[in-house]
Every structure is written in structure tokens, then in C-alpha cells.
One Martini backbone bead per residue (centre of mass of N, CA, C, O) as a GRO file, in nm:
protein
  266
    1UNK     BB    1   0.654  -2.597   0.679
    2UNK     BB    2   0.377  -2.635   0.523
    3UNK     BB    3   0.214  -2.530   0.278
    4UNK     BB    4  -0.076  -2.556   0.404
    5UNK     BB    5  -0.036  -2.300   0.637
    6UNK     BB    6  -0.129  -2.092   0.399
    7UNK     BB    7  -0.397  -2.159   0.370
    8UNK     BB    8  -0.706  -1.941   0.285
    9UNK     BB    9  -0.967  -1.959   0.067
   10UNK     BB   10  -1.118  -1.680   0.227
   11UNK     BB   11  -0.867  -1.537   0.444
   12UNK     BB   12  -0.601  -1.427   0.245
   13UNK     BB   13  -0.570  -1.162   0.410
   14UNK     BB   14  -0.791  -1.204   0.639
   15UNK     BB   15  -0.847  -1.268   1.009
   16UNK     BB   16  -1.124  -1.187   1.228
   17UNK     BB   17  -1.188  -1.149   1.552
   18UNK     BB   18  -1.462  -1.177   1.727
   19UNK     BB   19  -1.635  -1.035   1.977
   20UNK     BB   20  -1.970  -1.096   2.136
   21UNK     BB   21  -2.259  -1.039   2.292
   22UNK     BB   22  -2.508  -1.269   2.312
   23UNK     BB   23  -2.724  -1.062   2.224
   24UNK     BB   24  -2.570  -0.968   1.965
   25UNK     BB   25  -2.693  -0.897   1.617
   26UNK     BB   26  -2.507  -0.681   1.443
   27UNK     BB   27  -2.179  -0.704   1.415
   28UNK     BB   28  -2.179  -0.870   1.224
   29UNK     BB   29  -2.313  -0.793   0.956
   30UNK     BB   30  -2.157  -0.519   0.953
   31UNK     BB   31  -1.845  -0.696   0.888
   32UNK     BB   32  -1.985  -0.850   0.622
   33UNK     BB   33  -2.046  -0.587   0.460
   34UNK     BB   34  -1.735  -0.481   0.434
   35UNK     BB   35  -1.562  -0.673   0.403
   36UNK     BB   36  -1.363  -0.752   0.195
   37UNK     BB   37  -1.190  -0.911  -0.005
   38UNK     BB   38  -1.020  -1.186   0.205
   39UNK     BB   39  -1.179  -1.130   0.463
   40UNK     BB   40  -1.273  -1.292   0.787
   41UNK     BB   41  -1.488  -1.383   1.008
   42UNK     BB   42  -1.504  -1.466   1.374
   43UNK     BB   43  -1.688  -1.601   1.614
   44UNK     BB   44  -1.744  -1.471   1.971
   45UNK     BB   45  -1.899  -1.516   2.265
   46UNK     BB   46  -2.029  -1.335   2.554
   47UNK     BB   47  -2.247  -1.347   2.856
   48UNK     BB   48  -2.500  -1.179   2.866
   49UNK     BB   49  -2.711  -1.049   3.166
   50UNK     BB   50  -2.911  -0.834   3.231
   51UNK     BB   51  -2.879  -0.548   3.297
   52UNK     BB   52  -2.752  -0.250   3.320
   53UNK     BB   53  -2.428  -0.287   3.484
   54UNK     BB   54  -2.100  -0.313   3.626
   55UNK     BB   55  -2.089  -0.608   3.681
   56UNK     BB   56  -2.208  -0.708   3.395
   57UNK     BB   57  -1.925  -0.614   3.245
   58UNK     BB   58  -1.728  -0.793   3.392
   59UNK     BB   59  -1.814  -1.053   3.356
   60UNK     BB   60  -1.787  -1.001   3.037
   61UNK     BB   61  -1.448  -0.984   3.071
   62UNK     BB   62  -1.427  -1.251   3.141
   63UNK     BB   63  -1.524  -1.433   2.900
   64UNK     BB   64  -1.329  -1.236   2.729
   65UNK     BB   65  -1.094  -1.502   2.758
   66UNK     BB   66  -1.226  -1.704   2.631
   67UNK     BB   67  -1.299  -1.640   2.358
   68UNK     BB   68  -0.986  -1.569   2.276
   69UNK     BB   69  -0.911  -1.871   2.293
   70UNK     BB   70  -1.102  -1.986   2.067
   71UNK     BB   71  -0.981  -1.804   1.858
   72UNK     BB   72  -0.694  -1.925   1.871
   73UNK     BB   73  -0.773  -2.170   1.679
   74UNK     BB   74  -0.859  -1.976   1.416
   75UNK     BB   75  -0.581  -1.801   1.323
   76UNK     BB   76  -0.625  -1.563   1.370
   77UNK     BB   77  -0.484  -1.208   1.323
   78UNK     BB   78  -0.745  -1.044   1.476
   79UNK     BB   79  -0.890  -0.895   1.749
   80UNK     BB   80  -1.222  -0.831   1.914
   81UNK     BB   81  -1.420  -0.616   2.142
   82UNK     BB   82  -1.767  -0.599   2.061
   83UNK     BB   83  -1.756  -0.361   2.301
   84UNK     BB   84  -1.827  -0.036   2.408
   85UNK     BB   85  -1.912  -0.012   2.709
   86UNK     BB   86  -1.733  -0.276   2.813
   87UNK     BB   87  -1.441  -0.052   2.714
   88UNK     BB   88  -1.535   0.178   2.926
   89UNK     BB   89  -1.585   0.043   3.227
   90UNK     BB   90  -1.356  -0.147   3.119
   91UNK     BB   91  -1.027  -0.164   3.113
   92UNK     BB   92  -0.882  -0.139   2.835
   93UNK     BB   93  -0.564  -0.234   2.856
   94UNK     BB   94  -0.671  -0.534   2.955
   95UNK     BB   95  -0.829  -0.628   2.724
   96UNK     BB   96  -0.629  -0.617   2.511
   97UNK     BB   97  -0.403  -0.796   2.662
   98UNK     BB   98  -0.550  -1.062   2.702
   99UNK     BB   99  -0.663  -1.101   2.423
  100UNK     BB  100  -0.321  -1.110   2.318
  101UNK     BB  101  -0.238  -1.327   2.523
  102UNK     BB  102  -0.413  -1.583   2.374
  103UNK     BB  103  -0.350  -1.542   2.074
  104UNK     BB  104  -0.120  -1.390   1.967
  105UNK     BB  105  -0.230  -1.104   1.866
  106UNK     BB  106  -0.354  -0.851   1.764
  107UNK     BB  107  -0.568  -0.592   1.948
  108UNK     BB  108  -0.935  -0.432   1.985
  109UNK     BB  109  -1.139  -0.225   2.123
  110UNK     BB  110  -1.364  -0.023   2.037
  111UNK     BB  111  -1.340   0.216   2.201
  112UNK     BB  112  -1.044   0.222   2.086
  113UNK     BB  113  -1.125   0.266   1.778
  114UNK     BB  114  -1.260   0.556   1.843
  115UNK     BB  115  -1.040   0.669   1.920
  116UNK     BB  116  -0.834   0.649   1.665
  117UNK     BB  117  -1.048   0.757   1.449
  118UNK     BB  118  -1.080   1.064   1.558
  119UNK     BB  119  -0.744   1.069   1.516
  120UNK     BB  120  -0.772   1.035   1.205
  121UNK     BB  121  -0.987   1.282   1.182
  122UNK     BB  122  -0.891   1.542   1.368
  123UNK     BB  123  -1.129   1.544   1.594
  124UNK     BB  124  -1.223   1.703   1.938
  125UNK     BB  125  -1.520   1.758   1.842
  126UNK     BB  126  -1.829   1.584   1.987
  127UNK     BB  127  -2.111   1.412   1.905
  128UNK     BB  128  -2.331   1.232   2.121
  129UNK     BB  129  -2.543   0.858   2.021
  130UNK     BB  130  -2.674   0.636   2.168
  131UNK     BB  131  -2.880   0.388   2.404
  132UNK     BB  132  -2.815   0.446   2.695
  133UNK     BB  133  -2.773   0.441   3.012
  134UNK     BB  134  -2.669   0.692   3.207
  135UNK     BB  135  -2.396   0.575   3.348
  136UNK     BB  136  -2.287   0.492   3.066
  137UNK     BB  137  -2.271   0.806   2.966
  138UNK     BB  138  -2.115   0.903   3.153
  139UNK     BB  139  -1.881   0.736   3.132
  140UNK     BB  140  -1.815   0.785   2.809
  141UNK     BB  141  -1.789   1.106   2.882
  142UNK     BB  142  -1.480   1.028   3.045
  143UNK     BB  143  -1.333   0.888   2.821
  144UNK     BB  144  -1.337   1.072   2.643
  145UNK     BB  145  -1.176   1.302   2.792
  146UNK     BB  146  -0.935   1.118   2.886
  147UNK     BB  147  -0.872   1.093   2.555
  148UNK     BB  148  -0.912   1.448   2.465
  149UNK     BB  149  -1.230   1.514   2.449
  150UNK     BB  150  -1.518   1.695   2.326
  151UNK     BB  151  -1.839   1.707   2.458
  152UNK     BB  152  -2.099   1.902   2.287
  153UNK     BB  153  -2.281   1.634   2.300
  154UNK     BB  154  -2.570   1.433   2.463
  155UNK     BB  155  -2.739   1.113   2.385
  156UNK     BB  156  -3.004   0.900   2.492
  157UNK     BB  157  -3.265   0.601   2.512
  158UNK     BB  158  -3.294   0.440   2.731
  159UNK     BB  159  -3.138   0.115   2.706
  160UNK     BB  160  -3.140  -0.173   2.983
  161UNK     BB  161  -3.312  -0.185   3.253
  162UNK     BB  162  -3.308  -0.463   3.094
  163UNK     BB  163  -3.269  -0.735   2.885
  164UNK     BB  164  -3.483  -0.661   2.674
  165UNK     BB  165  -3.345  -0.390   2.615
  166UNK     BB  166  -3.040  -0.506   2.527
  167UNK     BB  167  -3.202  -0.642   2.300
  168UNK     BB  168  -3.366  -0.408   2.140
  169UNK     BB  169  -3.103  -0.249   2.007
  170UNK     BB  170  -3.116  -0.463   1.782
  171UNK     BB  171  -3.417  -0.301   1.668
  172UNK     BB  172  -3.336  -0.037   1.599
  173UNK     BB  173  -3.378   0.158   1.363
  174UNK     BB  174  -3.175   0.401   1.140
  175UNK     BB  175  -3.391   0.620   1.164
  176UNK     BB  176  -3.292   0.695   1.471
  177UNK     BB  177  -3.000   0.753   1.400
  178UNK     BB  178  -3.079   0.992   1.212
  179UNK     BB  179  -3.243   1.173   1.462
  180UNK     BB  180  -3.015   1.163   1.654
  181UNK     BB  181  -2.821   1.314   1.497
  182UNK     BB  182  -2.960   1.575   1.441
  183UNK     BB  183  -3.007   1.609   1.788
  184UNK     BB  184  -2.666   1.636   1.850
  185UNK     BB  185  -2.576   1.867   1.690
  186UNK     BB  186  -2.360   2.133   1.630
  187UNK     BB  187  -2.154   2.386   1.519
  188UNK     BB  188  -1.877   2.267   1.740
  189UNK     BB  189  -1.901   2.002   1.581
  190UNK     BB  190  -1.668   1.788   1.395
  191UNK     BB  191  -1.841   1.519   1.494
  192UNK     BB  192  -2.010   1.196   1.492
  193UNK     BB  193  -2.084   0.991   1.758
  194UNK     BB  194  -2.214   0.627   1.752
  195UNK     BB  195  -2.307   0.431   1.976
  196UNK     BB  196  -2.300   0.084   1.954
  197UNK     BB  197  -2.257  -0.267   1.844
  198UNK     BB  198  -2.627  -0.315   1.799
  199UNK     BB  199  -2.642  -0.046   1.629
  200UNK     BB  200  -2.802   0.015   1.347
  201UNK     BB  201  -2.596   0.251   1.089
  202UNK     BB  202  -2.515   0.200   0.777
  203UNK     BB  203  -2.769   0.321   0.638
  204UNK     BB  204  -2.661   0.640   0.742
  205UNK     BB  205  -2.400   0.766   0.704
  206UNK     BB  206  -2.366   0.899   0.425
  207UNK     BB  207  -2.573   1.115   0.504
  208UNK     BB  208  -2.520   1.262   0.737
  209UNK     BB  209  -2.280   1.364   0.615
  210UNK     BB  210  -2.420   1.527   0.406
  211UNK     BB  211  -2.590   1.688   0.592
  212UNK     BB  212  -2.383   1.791   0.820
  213UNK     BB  213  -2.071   1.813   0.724
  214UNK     BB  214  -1.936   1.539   0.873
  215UNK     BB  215  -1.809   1.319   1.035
  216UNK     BB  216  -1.869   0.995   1.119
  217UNK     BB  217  -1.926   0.743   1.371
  218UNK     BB  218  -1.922   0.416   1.462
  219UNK     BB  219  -1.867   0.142   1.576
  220UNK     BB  220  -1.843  -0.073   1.356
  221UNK     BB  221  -1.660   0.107   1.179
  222UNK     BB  222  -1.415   0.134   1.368
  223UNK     BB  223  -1.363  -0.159   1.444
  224UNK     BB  224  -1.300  -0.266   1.133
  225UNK     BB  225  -1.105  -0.071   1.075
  226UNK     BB  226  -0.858  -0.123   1.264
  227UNK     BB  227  -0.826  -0.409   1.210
  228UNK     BB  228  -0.722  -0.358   0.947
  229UNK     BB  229  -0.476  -0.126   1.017
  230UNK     BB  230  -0.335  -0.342   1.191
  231UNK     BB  231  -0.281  -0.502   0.915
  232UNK     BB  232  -0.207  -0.288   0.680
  233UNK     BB  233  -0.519  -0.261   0.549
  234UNK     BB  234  -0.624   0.007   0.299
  235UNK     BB  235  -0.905  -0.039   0.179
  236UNK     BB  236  -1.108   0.134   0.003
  237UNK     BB  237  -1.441   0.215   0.146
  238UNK     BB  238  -1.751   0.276   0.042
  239UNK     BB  239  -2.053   0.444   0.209
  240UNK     BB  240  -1.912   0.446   0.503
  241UNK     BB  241  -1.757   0.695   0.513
  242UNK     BB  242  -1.441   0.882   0.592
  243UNK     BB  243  -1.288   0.665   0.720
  244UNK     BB  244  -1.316   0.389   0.516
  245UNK     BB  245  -1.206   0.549   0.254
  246UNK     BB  246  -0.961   0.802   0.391
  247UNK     BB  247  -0.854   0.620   0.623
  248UNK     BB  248  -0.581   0.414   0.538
  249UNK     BB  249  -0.338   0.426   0.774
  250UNK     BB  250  -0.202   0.273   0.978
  251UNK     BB  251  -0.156   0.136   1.290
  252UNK     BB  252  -0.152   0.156   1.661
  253UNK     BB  253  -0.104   0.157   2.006
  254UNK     BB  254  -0.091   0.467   2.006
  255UNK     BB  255  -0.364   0.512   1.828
  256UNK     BB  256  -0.514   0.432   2.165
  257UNK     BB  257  -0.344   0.587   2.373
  258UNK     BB  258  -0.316   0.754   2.619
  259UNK     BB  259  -0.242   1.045   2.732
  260UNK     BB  260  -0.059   1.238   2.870
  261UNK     BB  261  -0.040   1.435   3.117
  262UNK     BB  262  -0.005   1.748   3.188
  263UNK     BB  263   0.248   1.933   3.353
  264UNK     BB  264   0.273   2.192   3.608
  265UNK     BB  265   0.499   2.387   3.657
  266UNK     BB  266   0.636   2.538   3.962
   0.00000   0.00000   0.00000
């Protein structure tokens, strides 16, 4: 190997390969507002056309197989497909293992990232704010179930139901977010999990964990937290959060896989 194989002038700690769909103008912002010094993104799109439907998610869980082949010629160290509901509607573990099979790096898909995050931070009992429509909803929490969670409250904004609708989630100001998140907490919820990575949260974050007193959750907050800890990158980032700042330690594809069902003995 050449010397120049390591060189890498400005993603010298890591290249994080992002795939967003077509609309998504905010994941991108928010991943290169948090990245350390020597991290780096890379992006593709994947198409998204038309209102939120479940076949709108799998035609763009198609394209999300090229555009891994894509970011797999950009040297990435990890991929990720930055989108929450797309990744809850299409099974996680095949969305995960496609893209890992093409660039031949580890992946992350957001869901996974949010799996990964509420266990990380210790929570079982989550209060859930959206962007999205009922069915998508619904979806959400039924995932979120099935992966260890109870939803003590959820709300959505009820924004999809034409392509302008999914566009303009990435217009909804953080101020929103905030009232979002005040009108979803409950007492018996021990986290706030802010759902959608069109939907712009970072200016948000530790406000609201310091007035609600609970950790908060954000889909681009833990899918670039994920990328990292998945690189065994440590690096605390203050401001966006006790995610960010105090949960270090690396992960694995356990620390996003389902539980097993518990069996009842006979």
C-alpha cells in the first residue's frame, strides 16, 4: 500500500457516509454542526416522490442500495440512512445489512441510532414528538414496542399527506419543537425522543432537557452519535444534549438489535 492510502487532509479521524432522502434539507446541517474536528460527511440522496404511503418508503429503500454503492467509492468508514420513519416502515436489519454489504463498512440506520441511544441512556418509558401522519405514527410505536419501549404519550403534526407537506417538515422552526416537546412530557415518561431528521431540533435540546429534567432524543442527534460510538470515537460534544456529551462508550450491532421474545414455560 501506498503512503497515500492514509491520507485523508480533512476526514483524518473518519469519513461518515450519510445517504438522506431527496427532500431532507436539515440532516445534512445538523451532522456537520456536531462533527468533531477530523470527521467528515459525505452524501447521497435517495428519491423520494409523493405523499407519505408505505410503498413511498420501499421505492426509496430501493435507491438507498445505490447510493451506498456510491458513498462506497468515497473511502466512507461508516454509512448511515438518515431517515427515521423509512427505517421503521422497511425492515431495520435488512436496510442495515444492504448497506453494510456494499460499502463493506459498518452501518446505522436512524431507527437503529435511537434503538441504540434510549439504551444507552437507560430509559424504558419514552414520550414520543413527530412530524408525521397517523399510519406512520402508528408504525413508530409499534417499533418502538417491539424493541423494549413504552410510549407514555405521542403526537404528531400530522405533515406528509402531499410531497409539499413532506417538504415542508424541513421548514418547521425549532420553536416548534419546543412546544412540541412540553406538550408530549408526562411524569412517568424518563426521556423525550423528538422523531424525524428533516425536523430541525439542535437548537432545542438542551433547553428542554434542562426545563423538563430528562434526557431528550432526536433522530440526527443519535444517528451521528451511533456513527461515531459505532468507530469507537469518544469525543464529547456539549451543548446538543446528555446523549452527546456523556454516553462514550462504543457500540455494536447489539446495542441495536431486537430482544429476544421472553418464552413462557409450559
Amino acid at each position: 500500500m501506498k503512503t497515500t492510502a492514509m491520507y485523508s487532509p480533512y476526514g483524518w479521524k473518519a469519513r461518515i457516509g450519510l445517504i438522506v432522502p431527496s427532500t431532507n434539507t436539515v440532516n445534512e446541517p445538523e451532522f456537520w454542526r456536531v462533527a468533531p474536528d477530523g470527521v467528515t460527511i459525505h452524501t447521497a440522496r435517495a428519491l423520494l416522490l409523493g405523499p407519505a404511503t408505505e410503498e413511498s418508503y420501499f421505492k426509496m429503500a430501493e435507491a438507498v442500495n445505490g447510493a451506498a454503492e456510491e458513498l462506497a467509492t468515497a473511502e466512507v468508514d461508516v454509512v448511515a440512512y438518515g431517515c427515521t420513519s423509512g427505517s421503521i416502515i422497511c425492515p431495520l436489519p435488512e436496510l442495515i445489512k444492504n448497506m453494510s454489504d456494499r460499502v463493506g463498512k459498518p452501518a446505522i440506520a436512524t431507527a437503529g441510532a435511537v434503538v441504540a441511544a434510549l439504551r444507552a441512556l437507560g430509559v424504558t418509558r419514552i414520550a414520543v414528538g413527530t412530524p408525521y401522519v397517523d399510519f406512520v405514527n402508528e408504525s413508530e410505536k409499534k417499533f418502538l414496542e417491539d424493541y423494549g419501549f413504552q410510549v407514555t404519550s405521542m403526537q404528531g403534526l400530522d405533515l406528509g399527506h402531499t410531497q409539499e407537506e413532506r417538504r415542508g417538515i424541513g421548514r418547521v422552526p425549532p420553536e416548534v419543537v419546543y412546544r412540541l416537546a412540553r406538550a408530549i412530557d408526562r411524569p412517568d415518561a424518563e426521556a423525550i425522543f423528538i422523531s424525524c431528521t428533516n425536523l430541525a431540533t439542535f437548537d432545542v435540546i438542551a433547553e428542554i432537557e434542562q426545563e423538563l429534567g430528562k434526557p431528550v432524543v432526536t433522530s440526527n442527534q443519535s444517528c451521528i452519535w451511533a456513527c461515531l460510538r459505532l468507530l469507537g470515537i469518544r469525543t464529547a460534544i456539549a451543548g446538543y444534549g446528555r446523549l452527546l456529551q456523556e454516553c462514550l462508550e462504543p457500540i455494536d450491532a447489539s446495542s441495536y438489535a431486537m430482544a429476544p421474545k421472553l418464552v413462557r414455560a409450559a
